[in-house]
N, CA, C and O atoms as CSV, one atom per row, in Angstrom:
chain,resi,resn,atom,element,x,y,z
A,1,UNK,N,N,-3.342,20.436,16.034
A,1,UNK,CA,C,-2.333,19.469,15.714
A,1,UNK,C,C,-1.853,19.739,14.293
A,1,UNK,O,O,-2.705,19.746,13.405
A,2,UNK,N,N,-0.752,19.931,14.028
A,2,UNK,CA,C,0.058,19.983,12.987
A,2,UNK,C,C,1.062,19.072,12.128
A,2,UNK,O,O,2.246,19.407,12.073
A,3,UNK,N,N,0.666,18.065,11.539
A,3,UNK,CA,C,1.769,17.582,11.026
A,3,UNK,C,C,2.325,17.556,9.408
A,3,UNK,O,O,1.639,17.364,8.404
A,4,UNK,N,N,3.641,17.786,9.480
A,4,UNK,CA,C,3.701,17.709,8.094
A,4,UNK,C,C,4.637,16.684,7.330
A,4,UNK,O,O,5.726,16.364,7.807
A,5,UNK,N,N,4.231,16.243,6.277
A,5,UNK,CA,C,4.951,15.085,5.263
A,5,UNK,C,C,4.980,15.481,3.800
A,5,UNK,O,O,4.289,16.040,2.948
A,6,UNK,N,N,6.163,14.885,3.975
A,6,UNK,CA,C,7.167,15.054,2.490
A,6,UNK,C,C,6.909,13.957,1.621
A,6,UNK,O,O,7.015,12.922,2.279
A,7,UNK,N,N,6.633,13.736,0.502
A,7,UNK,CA,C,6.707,12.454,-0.674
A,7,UNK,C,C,7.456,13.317,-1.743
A,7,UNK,O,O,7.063,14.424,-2.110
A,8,UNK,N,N,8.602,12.673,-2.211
A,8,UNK,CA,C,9.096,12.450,-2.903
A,8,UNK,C,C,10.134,14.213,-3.390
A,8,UNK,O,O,11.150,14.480,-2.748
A,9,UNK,N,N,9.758,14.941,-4.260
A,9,UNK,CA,C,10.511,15.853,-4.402
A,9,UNK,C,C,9.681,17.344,-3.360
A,9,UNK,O,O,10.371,18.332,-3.107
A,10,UNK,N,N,8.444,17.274,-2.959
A,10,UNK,CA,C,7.658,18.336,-2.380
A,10,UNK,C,C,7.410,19.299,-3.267
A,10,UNK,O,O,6.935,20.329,-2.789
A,11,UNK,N,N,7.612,19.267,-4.562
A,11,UNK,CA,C,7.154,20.330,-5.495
A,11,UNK,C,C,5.953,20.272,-5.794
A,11,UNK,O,O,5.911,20.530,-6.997
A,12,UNK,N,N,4.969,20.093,-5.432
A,12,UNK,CA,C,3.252,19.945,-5.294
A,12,UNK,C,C,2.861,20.115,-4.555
A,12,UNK,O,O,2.160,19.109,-4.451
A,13,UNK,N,N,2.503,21.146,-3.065
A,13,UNK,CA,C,2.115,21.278,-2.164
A,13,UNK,C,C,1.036,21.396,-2.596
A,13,UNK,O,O,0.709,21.890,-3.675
A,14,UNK,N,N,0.007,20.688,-1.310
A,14,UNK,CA,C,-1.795,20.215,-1.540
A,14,UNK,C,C,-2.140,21.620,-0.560
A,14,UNK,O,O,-1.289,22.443,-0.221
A,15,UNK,N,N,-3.520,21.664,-0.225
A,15,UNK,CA,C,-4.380,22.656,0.957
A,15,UNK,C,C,-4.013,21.945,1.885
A,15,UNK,O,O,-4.023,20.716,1.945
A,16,UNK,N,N,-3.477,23.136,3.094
A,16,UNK,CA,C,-3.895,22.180,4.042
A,16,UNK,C,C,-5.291,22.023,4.310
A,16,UNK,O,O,-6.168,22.745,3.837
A,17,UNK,N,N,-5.614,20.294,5.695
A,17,UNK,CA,C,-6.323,19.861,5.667
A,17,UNK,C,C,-6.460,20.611,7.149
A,17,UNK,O,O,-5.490,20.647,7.907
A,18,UNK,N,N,-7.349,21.023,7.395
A,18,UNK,CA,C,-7.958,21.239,8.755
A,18,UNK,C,C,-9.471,20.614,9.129
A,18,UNK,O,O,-10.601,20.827,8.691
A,19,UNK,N,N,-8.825,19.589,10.333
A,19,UNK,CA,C,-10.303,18.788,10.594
A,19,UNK,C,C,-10.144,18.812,12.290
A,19,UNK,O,O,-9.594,17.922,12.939
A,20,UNK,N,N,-10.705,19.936,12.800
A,20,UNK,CA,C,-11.166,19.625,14.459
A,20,UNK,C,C,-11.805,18.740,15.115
A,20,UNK,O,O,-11.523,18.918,16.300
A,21,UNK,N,N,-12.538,17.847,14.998
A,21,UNK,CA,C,-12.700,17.179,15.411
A,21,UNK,C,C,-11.792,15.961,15.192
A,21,UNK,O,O,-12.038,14.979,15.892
A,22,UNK,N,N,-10.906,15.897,14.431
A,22,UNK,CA,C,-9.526,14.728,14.765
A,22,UNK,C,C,-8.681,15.169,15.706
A,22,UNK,O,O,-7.922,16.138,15.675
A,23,UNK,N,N,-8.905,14.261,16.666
A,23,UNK,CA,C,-7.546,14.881,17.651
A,23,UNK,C,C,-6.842,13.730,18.176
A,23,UNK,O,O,-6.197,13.904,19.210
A,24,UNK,N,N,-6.856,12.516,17.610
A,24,UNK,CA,C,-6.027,11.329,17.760
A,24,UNK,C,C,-5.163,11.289,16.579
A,24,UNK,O,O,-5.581,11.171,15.427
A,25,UNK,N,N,-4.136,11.377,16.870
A,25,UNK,CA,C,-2.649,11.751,16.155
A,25,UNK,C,C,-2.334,10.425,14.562
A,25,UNK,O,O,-1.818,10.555,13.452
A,26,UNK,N,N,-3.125,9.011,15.474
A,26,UNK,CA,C,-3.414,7.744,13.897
A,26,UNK,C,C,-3.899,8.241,13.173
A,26,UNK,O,O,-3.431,8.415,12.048
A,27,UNK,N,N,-5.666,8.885,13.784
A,27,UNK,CA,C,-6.289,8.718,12.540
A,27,UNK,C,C,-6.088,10.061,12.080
A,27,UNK,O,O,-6.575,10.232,10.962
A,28,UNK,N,N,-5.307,11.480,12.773
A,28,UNK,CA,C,-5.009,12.127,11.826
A,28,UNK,C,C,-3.854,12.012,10.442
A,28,UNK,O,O,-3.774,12.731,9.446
A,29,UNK,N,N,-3.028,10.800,10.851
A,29,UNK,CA,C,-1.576,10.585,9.937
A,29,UNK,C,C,-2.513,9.583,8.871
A,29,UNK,O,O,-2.297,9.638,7.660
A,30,UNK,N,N,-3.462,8.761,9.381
A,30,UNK,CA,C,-4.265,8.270,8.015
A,30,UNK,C,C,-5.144,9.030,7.352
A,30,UNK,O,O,-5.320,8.634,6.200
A,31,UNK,N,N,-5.721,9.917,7.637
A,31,UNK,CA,C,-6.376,11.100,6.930
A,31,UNK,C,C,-5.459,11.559,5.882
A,31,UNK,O,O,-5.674,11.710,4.679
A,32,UNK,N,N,-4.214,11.786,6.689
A,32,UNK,CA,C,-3.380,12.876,5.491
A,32,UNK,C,C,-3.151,12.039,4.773
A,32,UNK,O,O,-3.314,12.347,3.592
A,33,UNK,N,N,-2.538,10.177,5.131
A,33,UNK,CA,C,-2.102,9.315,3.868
A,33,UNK,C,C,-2.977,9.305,3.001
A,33,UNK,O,O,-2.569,9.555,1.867
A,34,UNK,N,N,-4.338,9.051,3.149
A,34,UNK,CA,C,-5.491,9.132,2.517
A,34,UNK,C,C,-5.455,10.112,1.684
A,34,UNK,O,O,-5.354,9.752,0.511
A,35,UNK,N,N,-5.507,11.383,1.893
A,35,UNK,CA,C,-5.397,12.494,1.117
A,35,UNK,C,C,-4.534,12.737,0.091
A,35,UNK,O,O,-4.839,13.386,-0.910
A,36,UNK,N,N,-3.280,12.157,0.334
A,36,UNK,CA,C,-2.079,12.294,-0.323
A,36,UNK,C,C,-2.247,11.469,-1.661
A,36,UNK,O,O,-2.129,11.925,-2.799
A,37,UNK,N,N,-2.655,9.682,-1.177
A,37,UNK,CA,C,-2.926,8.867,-2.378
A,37,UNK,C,C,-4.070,9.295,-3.145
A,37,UNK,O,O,-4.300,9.072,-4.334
A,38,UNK,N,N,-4.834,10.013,-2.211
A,38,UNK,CA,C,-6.093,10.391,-3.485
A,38,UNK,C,C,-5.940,10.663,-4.407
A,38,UNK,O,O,-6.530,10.129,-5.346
A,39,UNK,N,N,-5.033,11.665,-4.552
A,39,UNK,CA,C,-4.101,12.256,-5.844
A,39,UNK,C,C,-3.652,11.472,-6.530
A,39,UNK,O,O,-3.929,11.711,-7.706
A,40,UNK,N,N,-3.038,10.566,-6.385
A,40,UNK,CA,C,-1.990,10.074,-7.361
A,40,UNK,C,C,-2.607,8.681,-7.769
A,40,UNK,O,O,-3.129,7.986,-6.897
A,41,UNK,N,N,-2.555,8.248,-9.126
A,41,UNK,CA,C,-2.783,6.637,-9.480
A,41,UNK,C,C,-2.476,5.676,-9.130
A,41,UNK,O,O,-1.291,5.413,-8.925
A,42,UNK,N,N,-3.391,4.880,-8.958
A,42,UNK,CA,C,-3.065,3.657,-8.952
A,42,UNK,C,C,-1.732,2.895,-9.165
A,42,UNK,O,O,-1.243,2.804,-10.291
A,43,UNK,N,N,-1.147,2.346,-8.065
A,43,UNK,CA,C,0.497,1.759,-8.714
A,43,UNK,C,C,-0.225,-0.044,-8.802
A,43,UNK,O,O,-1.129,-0.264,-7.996
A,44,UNK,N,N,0.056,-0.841,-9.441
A,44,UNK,CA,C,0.100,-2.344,-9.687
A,44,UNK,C,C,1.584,-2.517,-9.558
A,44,UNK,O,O,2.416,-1.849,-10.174
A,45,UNK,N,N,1.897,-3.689,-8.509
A,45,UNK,CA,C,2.888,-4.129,-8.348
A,45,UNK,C,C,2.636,-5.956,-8.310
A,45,UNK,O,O,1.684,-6.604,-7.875
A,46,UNK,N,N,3.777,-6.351,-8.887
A,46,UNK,CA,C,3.511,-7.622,-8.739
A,46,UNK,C,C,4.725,-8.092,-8.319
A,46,UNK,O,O,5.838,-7.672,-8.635
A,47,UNK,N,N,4.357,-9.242,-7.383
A,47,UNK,CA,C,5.601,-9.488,-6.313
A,47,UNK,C,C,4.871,-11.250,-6.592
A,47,UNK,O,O,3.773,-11.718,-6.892
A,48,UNK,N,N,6.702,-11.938,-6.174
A,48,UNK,CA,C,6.285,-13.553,-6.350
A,48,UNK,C,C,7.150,-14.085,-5.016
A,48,UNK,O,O,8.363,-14.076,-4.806
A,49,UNK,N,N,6.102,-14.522,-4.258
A,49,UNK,CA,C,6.582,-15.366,-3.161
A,49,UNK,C,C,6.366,-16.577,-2.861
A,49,UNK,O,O,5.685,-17.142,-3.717
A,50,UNK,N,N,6.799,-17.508,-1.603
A,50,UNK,CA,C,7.061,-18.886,-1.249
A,50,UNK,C,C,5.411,-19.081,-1.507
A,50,UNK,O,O,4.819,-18.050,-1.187
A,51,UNK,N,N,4.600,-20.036,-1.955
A,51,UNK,CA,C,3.567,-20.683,-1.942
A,51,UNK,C,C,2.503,-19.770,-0.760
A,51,UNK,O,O,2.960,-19.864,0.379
A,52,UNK,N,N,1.578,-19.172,-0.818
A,52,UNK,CA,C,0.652,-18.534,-0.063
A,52,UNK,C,C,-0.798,-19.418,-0.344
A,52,UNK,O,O,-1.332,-19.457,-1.452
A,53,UNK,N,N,-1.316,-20.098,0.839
A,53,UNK,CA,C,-2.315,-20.557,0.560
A,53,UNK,C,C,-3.309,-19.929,0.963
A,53,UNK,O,O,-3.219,-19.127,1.892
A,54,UNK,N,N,-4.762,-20.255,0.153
A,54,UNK,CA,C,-5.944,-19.660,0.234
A,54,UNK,C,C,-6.324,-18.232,-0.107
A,54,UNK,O,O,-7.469,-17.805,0.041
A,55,UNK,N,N,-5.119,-17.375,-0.657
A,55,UNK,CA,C,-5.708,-16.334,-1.149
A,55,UNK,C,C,-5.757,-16.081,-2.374
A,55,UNK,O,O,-5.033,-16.557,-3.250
A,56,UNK,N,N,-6.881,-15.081,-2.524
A,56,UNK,CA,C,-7.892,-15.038,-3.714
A,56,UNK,C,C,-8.220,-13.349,-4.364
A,56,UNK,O,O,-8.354,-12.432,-3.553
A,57,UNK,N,N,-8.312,-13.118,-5.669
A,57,UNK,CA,C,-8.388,-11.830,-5.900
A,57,UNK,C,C,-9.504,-11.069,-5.061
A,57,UNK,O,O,-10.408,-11.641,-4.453
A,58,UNK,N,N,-9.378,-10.183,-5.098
A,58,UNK,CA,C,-10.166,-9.385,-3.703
A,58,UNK,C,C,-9.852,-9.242,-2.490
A,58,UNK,O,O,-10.442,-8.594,-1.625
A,59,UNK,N,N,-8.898,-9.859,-2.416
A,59,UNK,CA,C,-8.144,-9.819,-0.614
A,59,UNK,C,C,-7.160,-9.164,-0.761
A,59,UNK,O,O,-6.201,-8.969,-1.508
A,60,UNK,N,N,-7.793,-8.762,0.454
A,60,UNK,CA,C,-6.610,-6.915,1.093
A,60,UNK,C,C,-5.558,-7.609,1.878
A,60,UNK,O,O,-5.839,-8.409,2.771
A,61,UNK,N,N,-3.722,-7.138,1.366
A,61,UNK,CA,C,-3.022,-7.744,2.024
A,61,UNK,C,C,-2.230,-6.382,2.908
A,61,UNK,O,O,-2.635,-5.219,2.929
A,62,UNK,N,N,-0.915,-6.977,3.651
A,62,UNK,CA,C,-0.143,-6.182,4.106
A,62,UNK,C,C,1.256,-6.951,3.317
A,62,UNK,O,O,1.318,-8.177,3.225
A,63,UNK,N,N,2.358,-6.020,2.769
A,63,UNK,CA,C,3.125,-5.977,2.343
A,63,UNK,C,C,4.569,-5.694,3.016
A,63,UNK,O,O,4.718,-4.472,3.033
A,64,UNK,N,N,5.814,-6.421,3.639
A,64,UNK,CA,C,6.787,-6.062,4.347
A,64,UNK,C,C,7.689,-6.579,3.591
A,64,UNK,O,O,8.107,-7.729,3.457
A,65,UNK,N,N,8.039,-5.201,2.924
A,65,UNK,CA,C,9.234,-5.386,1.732
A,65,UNK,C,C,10.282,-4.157,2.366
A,65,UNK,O,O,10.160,-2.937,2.468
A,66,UNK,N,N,11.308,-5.075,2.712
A,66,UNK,CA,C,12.555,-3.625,3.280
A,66,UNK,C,C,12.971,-2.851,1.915
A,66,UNK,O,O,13.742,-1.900,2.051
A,67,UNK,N,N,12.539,-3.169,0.660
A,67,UNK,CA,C,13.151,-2.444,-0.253
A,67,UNK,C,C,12.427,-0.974,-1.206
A,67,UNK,O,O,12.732,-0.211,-2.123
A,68,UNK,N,N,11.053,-1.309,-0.034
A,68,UNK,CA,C,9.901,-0.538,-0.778
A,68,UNK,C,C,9.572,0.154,0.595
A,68,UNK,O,O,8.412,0.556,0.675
A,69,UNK,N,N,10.260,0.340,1.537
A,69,UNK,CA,C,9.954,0.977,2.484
A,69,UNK,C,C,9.255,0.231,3.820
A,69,UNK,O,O,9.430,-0.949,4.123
A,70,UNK,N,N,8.414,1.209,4.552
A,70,UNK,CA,C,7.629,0.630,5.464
A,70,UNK,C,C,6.442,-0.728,4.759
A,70,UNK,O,O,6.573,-1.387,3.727
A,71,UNK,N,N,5.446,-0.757,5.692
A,71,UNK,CA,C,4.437,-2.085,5.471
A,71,UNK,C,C,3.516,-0.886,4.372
A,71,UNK,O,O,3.365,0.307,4.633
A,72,UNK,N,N,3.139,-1.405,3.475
A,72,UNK,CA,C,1.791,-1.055,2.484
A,72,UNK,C,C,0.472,-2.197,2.303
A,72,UNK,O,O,0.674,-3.360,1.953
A,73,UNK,N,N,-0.562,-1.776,2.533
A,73,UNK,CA,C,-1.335,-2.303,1.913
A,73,UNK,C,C,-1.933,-2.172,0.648
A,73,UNK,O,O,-1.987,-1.123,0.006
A,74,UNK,N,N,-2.551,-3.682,0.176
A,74,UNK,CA,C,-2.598,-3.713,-1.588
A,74,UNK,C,C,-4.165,-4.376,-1.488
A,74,UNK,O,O,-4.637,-4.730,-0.407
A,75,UNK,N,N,-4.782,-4.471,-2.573
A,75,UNK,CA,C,-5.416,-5.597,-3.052
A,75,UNK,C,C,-4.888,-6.228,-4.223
A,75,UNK,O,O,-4.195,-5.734,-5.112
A,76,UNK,N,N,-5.375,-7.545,-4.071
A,76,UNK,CA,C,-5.044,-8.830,-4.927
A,76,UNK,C,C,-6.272,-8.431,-5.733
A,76,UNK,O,O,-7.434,-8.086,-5.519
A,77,UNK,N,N,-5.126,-8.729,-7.181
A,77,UNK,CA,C,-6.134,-8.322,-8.597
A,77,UNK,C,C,-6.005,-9.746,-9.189
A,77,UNK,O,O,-6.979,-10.318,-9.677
A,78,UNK,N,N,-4.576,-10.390,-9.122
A,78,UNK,CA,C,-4.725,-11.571,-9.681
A,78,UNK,C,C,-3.806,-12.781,-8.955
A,78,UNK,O,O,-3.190,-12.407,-7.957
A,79,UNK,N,N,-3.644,-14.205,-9.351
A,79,UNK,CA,C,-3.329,-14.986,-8.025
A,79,UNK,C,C,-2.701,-16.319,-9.614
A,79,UNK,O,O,-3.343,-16.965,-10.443
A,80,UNK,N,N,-1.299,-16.174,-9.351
A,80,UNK,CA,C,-1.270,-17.764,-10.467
A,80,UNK,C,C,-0.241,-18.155,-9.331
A,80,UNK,O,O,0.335,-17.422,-8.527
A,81,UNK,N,N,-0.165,-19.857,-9.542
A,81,UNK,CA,C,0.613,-20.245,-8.587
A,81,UNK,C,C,1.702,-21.368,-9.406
A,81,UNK,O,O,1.340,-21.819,-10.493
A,82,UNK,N,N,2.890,-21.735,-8.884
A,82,UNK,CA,C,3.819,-22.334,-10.203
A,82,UNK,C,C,4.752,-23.057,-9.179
A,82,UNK,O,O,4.772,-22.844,-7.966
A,83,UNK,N,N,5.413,-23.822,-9.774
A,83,UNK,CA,C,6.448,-24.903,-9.200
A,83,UNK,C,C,7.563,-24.714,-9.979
A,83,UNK,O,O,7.554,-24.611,-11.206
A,84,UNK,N,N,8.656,-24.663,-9.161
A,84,UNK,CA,C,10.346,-24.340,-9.917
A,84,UNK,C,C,11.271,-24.530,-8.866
A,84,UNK,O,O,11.294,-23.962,-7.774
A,85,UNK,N,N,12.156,-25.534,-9.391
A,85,UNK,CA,C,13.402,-25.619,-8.408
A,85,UNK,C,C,12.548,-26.488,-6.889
A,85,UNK,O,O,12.966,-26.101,-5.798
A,86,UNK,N,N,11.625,-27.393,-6.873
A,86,UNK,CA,C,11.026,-28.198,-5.963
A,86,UNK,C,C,10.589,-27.273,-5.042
A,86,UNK,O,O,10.693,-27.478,-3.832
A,87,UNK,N,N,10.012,-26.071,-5.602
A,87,UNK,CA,C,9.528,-24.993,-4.427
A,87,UNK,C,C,8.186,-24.504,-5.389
A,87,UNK,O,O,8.114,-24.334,-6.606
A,88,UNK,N,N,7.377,-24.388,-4.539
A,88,UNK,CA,C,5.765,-23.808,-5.015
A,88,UNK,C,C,5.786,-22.530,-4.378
A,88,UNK,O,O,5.735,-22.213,-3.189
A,89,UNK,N,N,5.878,-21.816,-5.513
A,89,UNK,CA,C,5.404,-20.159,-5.816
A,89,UNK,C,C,4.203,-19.152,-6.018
A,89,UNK,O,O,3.576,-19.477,-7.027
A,90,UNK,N,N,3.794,-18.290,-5.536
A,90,UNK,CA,C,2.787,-17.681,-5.674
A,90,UNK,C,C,3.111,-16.544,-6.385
A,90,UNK,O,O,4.088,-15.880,-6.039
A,91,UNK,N,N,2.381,-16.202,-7.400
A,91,UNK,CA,C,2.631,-15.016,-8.160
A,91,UNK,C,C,1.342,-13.715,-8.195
A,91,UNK,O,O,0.531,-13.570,-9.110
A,92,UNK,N,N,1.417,-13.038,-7.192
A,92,UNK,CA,C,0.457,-11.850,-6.933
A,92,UNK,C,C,0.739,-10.767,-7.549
A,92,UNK,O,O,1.867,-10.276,-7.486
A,93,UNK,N,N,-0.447,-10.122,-8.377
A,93,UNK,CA,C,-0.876,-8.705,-8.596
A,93,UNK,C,C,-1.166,-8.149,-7.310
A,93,UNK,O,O,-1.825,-8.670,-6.410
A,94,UNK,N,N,-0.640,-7.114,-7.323
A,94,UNK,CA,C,-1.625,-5.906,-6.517
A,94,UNK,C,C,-1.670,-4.646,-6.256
A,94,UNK,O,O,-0.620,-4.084,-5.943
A,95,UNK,N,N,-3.134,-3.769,-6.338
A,95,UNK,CA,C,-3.174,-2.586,-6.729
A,95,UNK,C,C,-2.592,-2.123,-4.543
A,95,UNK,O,O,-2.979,-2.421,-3.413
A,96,UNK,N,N,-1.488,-1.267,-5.216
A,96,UNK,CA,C,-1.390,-0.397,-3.914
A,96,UNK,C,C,-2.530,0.592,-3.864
A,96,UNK,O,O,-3.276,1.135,-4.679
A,97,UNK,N,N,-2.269,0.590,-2.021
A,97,UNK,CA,C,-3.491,1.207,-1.716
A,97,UNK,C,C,-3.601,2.028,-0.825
A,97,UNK,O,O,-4.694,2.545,-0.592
């Protein structure tokens, strides 16, 4: 099985990865994502949405932002919550992941 992916300009080509015993096509496309972020740092993004209850730093989220692409997952590094305009806001850190 062969697949290949592009990030960003492709002027860094990695080894390829050859692993035979993957032969389910998911967990080979999460292997390579895996591989790919290994490389690169840590991004912190902080995003502020409608009131989110009950979550807490340490919780792994999913992210569906049409402006950042597909769904990402993050962890929550930090959690403040605020009132403006008669609407309660949540203001999340989180390390992409």
């Amino acid at each position: 099985m062969i697949i290949t992916v592009q990030r960003h300009s492709a002027d860094r080509p990695a080894p390829d990865i050859v692993e035979p015993l993957l032969t389910d096509i998911r967990a080979a496309m999460e292997r390579g994502r895996a591989e790919m972020d290994s490389g690169e740092p840590l991004q912190v993004i902080r995003i502020m949405a409608l009131y989110v209850a009950g979550i807490k730093p340490g919780n792994l989220v999913e992210v569906r932002d049409m402006y950042q692409g597909g769904p990402w997952r993050g962890k929550v590094t930090s959690v403040a919550h605020s009132a403006a305009d008669g609407k309660l806001l949540t203001d999340l850190e989180l390390v992409r992941t």
